[in-house]
N, C-alpha and C positions, 0 to 999 in steps of 0.2 A: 847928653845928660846934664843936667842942670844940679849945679852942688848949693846943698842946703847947710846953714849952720846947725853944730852940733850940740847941744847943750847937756851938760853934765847934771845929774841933779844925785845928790847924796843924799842916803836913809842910811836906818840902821837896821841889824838883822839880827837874829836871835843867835847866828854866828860870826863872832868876829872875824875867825881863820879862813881863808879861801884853802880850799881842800887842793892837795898835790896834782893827785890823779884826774883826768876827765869824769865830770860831774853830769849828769843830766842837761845842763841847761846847755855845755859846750858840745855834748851830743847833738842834743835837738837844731841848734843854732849850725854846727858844721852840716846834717841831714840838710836842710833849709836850704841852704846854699847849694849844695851837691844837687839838688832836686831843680837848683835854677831860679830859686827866690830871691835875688841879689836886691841891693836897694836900688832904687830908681825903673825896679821892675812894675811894666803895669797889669795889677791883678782884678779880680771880682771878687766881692763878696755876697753871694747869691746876687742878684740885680745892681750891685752898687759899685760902680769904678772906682779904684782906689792906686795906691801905686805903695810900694815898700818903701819904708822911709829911715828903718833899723832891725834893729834885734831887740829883744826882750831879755835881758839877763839876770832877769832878778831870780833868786835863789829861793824866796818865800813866799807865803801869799798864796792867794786863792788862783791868780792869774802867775803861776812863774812861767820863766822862760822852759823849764823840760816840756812843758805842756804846750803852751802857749810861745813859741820862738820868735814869730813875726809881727812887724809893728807896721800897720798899715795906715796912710794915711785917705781919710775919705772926707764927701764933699760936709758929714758929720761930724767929724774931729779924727782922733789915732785912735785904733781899735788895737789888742792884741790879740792875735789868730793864731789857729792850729795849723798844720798843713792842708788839714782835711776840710778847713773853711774856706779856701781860698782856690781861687783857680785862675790860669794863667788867661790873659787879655790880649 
């Protein structure tokens, strides 16, 4: 497996506090993983190769991580996906 640079990128969210407890998006993201979507895994999306490249952890938004967990990268740019759009390659 080939390691890719990580790049951080900082927003803001309508909540400052990160919550104690497991929140949706650490559900979805640990589900992902347990399911065998690790990064450098190569997946489909309907017709289109693609391979994982992260997690989605964003908290807000129309696209957050409880929904949408996986960050795939294709020959289109980085998509983020459900479980249920993806399938193993």
């Amino acid at each position: 497996m080939c390691a890719h640079p990580l790049t951080v990128v900082e927003g803001s969210g309508r909540h400052p506090h990160a919550p104690i407890c497991p929140d949706g998006v650490e559900i979805a993201v640990n589900r992902a993983i347990g399911a065998g979507y690790r990064v450098g895994c190569k997946v489909r999306l309907g017709h289109v190769a693609g391979r994982i490249v992260g997690y989605n952890i964003g908290h807000y938004g129309r696209f957050s991580g409880a929904r949408y967990p996986l960050l795939v990268k294709t020959q289109f740019g980085v998509a983020k996906c459900s479980l249920q759009e993806v399938a193993a390659a």
